[in-house]
DRENTORKOL-3810 file (N, C-alpha, C; in nm, 4 decimals):
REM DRENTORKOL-3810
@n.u->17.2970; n.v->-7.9514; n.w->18.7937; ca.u->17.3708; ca.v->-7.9645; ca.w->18.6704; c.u->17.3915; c.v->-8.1140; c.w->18.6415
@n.u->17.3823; n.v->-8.1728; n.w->18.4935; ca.u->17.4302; ca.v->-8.2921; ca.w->18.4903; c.u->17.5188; c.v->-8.2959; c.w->18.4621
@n.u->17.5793; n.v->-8.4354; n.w->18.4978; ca.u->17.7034; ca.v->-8.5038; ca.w->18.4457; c.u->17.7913; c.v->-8.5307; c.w->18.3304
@n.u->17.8615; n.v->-8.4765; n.w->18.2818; ca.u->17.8938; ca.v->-8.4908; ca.w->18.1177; c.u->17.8414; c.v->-8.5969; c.w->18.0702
@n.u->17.8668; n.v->-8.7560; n.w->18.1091; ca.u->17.7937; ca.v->-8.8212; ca.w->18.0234; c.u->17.6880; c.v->-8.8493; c.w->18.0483
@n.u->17.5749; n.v->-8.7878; n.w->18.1099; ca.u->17.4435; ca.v->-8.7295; ca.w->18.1106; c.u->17.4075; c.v->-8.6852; c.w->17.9727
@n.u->17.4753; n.v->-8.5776; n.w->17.9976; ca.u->17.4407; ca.v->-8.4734; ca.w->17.8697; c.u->17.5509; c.v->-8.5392; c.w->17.7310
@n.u->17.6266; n.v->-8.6240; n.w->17.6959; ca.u->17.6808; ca.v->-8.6380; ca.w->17.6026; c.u->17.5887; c.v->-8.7669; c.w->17.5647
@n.u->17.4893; n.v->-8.8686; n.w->17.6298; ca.u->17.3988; ca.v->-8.9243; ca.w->17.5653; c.u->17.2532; c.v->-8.9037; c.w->17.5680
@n.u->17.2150; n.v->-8.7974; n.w->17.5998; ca.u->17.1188; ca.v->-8.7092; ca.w->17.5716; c.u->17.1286; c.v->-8.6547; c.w->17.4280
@n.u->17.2350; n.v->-8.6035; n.w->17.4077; ca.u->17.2619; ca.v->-8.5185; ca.w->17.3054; c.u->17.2905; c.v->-8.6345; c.w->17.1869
@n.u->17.3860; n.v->-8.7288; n.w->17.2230; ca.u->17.3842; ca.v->-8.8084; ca.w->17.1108; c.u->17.2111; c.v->-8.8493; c.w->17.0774
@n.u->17.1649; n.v->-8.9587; n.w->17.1674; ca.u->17.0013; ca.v->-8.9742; ca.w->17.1203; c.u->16.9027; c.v->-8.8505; c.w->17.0825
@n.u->16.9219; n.v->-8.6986; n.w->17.0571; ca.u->16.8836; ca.v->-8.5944; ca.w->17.0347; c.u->16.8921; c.v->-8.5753; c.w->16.8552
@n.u->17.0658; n.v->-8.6054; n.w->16.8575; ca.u->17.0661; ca.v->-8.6689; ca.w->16.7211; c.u->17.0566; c.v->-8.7596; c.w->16.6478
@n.u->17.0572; n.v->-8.8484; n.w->16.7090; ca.u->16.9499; ca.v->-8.9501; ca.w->16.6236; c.u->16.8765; c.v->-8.9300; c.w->16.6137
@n.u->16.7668; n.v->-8.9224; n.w->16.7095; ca.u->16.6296; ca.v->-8.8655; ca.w->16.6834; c.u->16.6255; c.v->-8.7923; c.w->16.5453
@n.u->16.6724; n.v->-8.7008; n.w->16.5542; ca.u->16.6834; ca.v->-8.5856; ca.w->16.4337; c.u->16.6968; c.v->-8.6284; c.w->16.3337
@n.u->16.8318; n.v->-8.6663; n.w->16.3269; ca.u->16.9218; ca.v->-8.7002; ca.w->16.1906; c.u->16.9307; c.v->-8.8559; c.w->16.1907
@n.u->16.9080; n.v->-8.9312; n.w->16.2311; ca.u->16.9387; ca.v->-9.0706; ca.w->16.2220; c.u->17.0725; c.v->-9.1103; c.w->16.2476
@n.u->17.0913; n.v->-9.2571; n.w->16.2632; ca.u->17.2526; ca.v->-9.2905; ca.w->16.3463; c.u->17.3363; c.v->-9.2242; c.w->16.2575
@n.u->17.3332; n.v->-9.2701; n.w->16.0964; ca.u->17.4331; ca.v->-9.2281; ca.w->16.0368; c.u->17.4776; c.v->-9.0885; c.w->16.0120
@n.u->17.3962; n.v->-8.9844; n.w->15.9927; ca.u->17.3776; ca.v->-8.8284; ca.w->15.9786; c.u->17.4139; c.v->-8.7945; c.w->16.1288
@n.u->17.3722; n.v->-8.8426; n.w->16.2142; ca.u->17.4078; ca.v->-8.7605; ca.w->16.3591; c.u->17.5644; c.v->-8.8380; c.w->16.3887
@n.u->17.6581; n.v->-8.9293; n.w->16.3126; ca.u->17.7884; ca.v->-8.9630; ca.w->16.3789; c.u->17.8227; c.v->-8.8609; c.w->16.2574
@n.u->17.7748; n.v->-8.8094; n.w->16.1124; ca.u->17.8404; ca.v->-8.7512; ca.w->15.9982; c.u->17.8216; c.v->-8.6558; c.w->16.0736
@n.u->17.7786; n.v->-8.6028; n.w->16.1535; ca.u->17.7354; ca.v->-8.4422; ca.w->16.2038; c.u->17.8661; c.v->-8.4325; c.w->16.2934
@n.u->17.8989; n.v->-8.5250; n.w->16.3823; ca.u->18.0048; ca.v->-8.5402; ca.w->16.4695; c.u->18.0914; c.v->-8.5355; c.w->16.4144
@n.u->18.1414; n.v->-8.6137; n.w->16.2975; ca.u->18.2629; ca.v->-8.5957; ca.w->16.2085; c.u->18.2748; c.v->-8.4234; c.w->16.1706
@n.u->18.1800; n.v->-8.3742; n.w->16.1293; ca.u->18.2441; ca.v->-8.2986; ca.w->16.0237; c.u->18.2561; c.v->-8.1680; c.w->16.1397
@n.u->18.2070; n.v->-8.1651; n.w->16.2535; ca.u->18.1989; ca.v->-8.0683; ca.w->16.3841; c.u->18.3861; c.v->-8.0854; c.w->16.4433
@n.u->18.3671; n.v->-8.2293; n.w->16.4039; ca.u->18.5291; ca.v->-8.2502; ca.w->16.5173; c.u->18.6440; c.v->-8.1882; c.w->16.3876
@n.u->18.6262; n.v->-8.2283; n.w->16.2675; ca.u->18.7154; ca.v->-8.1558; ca.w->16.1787; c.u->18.7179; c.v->-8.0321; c.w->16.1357
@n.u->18.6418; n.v->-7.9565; n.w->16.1203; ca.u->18.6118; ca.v->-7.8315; ca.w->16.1039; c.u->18.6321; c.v->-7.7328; c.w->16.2622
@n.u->18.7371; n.v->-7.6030; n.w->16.2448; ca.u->18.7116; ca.v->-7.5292; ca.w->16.3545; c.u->18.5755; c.v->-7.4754; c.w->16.3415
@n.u->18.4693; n.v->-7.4944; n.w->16.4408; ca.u->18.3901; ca.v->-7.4367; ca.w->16.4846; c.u->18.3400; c.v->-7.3553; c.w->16.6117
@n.u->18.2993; n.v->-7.2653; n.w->16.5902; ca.u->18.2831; ca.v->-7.2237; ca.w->16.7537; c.u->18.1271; c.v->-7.1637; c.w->16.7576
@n.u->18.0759; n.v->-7.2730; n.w->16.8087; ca.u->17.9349; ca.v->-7.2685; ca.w->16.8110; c.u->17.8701; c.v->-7.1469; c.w->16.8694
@n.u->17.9362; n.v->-7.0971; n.w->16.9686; ca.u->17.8726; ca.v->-6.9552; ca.w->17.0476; c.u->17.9030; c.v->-6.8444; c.w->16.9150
@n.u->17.9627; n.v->-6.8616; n.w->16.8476; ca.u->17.9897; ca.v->-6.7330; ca.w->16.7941; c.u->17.8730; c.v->-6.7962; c.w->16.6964
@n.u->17.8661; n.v->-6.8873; n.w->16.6273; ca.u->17.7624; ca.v->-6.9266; ca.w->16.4851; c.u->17.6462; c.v->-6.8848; c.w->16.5623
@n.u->17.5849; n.v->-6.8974; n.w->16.6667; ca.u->17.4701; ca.v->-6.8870; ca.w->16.7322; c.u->17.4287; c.v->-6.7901; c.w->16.7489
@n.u->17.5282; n.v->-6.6635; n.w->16.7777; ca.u->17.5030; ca.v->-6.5269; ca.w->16.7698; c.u->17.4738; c.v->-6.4792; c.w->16.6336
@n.u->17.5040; n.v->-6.5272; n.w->16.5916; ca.u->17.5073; ca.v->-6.4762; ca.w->16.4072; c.u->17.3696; c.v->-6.5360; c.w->16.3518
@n.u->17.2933; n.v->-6.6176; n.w->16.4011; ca.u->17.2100; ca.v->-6.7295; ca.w->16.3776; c.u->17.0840; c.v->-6.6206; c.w->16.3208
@n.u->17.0187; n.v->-6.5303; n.w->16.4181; ca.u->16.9457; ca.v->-6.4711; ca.w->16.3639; c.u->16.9799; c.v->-6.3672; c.w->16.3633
@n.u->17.1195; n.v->-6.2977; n.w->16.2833; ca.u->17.0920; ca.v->-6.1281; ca.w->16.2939; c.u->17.0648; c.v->-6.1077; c.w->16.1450
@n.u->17.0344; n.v->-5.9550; n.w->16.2259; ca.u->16.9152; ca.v->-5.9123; ca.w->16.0638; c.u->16.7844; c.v->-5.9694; c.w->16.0639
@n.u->16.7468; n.v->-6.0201; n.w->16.1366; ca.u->16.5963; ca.v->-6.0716; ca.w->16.1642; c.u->16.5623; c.v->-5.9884; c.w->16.2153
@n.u->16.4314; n.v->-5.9419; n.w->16.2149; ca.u->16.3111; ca.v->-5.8247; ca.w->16.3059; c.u->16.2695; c.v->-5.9227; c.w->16.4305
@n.u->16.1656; n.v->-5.8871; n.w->16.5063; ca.u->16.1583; ca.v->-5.9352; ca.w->16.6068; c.u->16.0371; c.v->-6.0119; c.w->16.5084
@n.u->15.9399; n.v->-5.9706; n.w->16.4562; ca.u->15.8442; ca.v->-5.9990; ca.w->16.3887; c.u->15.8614; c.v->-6.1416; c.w->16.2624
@n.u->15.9611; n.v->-6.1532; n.w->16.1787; ca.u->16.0467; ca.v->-6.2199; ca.w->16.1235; c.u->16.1152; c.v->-6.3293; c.w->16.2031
@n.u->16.1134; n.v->-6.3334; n.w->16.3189; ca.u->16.1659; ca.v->-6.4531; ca.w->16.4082; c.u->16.0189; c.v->-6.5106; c.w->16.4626
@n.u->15.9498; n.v->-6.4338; n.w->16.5211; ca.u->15.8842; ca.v->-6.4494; ca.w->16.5392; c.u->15.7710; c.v->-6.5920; c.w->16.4063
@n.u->15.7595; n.v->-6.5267; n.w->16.2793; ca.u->15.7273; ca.v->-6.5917; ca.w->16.2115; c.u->15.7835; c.v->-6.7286; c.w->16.2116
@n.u->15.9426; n.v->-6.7324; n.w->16.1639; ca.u->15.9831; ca.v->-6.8468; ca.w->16.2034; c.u->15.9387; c.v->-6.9193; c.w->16.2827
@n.u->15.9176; n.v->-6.8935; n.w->16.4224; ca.u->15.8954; ca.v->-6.9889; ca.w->16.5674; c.u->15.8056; c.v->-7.0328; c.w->16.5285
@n.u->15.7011; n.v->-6.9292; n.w->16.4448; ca.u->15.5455; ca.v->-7.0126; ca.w->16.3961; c.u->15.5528; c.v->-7.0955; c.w->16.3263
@n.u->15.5684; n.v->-7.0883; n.w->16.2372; ca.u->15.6020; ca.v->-7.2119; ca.w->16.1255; c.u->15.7241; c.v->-7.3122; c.w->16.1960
@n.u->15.7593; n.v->-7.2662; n.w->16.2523; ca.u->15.8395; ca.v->-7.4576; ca.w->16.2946; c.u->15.7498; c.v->-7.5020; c.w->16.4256
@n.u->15.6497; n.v->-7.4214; n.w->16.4555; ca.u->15.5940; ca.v->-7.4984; ca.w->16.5244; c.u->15.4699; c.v->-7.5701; c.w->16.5092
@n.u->15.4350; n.v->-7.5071; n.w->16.3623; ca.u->15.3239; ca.v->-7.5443; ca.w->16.2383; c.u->15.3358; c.v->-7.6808; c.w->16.2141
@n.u->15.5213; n.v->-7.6396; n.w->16.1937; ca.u->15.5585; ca.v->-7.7815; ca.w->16.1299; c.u->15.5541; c.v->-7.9025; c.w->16.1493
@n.u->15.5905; n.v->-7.8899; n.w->16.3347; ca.u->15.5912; ca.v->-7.9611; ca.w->16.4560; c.u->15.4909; c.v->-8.0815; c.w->16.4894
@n.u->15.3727; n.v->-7.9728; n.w->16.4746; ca.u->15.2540; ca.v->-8.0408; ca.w->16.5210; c.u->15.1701; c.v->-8.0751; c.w->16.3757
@n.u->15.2287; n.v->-8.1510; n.w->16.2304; ca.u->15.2023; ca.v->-8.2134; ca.w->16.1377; c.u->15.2234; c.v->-8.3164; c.w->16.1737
@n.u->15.3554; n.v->-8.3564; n.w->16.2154; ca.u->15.4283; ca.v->-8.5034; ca.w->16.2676; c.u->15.3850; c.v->-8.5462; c.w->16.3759
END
């Protein structure tokens, strides 16, 4: 297992990567003000999807992936 701040600058450079400095500290802002509870959004993430319908998804973001 790692170390919290292992994984808390992993995750920050994860978002940058992504979102850039400014969008990944706005992502942090609006996470720390807002109640969120990520396990529950995550469960909810794909329902009502078929297996087939997720499936598609995975394809196309991985379509997407390998453009960049």
């Amino acid at each position: 297992m790692k170390m919290d701040a292992v994984v808390r600058q992993e995750g920050m450079e994860a978002l940058i990567e992504k979102l850039g400095k400014v969008d990944a500290e706005r992502f942090i802002s609006l996470i720390i003000k807002e109640p969120f509870d990520y396990t529950k959004w995550h469960e909810s993430l794909f329902e009502g999807l078929t297996v087939r319908e997720l499936s598609e998804k995975a394809m196309d973001y991985v379509e997407k992936k390998q453009k960049y």
